[in-house]
N, C-alpha and C positions, 0 to 999 in steps of 0.2 A: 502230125494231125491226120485221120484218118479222115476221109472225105465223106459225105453223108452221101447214102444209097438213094437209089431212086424214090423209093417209098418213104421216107424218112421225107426227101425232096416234097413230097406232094402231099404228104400230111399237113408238113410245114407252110406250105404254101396256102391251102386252103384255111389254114388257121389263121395266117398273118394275113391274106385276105380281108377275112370275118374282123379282124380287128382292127385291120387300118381304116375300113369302113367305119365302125364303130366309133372307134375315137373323134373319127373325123365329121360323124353324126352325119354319111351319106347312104342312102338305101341300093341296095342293089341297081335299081333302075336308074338312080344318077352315077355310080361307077360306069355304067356301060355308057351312058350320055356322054362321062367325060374320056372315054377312051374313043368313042365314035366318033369325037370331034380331034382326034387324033390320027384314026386306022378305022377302015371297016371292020367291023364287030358284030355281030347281031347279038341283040341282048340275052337270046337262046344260053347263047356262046360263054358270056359271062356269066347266066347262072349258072351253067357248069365247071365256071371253075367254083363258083362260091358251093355246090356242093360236094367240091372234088371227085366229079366223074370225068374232067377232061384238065387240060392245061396249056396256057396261052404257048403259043410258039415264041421265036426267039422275037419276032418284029411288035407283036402282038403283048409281050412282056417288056420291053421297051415302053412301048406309048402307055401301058400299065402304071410302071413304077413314075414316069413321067406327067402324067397325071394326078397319079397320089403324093406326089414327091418321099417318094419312100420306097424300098430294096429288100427285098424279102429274106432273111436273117441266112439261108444258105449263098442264096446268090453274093450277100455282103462278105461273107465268109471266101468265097471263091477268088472276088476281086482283091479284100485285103490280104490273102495268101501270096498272092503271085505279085 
């Protein structure tokens, strides 16, 4: 299995973002609410990942996925490989 590129990475990302919000019927403003109540954040910070100009760090994806209870299809990929 060839491991997905960075770009691939951050397309991805900001897609499954868009969508775990969605599903889960939260607006941008409450993703960052509930990452805030996890990790400092500024909600700045979180619109840009939701329009993919930037991307949470490794601490910052952490309180992420643990707030949405959900793993973003590369990173899922990485952990079930290894």
């Amino acid at each position: 299995m060839v491991p997905p590129t960075r770009l691939q990475i951050e397309a991805e990302f900001k897609t499954w973002l868009r969508d775990v919000a969605y599903h889960q019927r939260l607006t941008q403003d409450e993703v960052a609410r509930l990452v805030q109540d996890r990790i400092q954040v500024h909600p700045r910070t979180v619109a840009a990942w939701f329009q993919g100009v930037a991307r949470p760090g490794y601490a910052q994806l952490v309180a992420l996925c643990a707030a949405l209870g959900e793993l973003p299809p590369a990173l899922r990929e990485v952990i079930l490989s290894s």
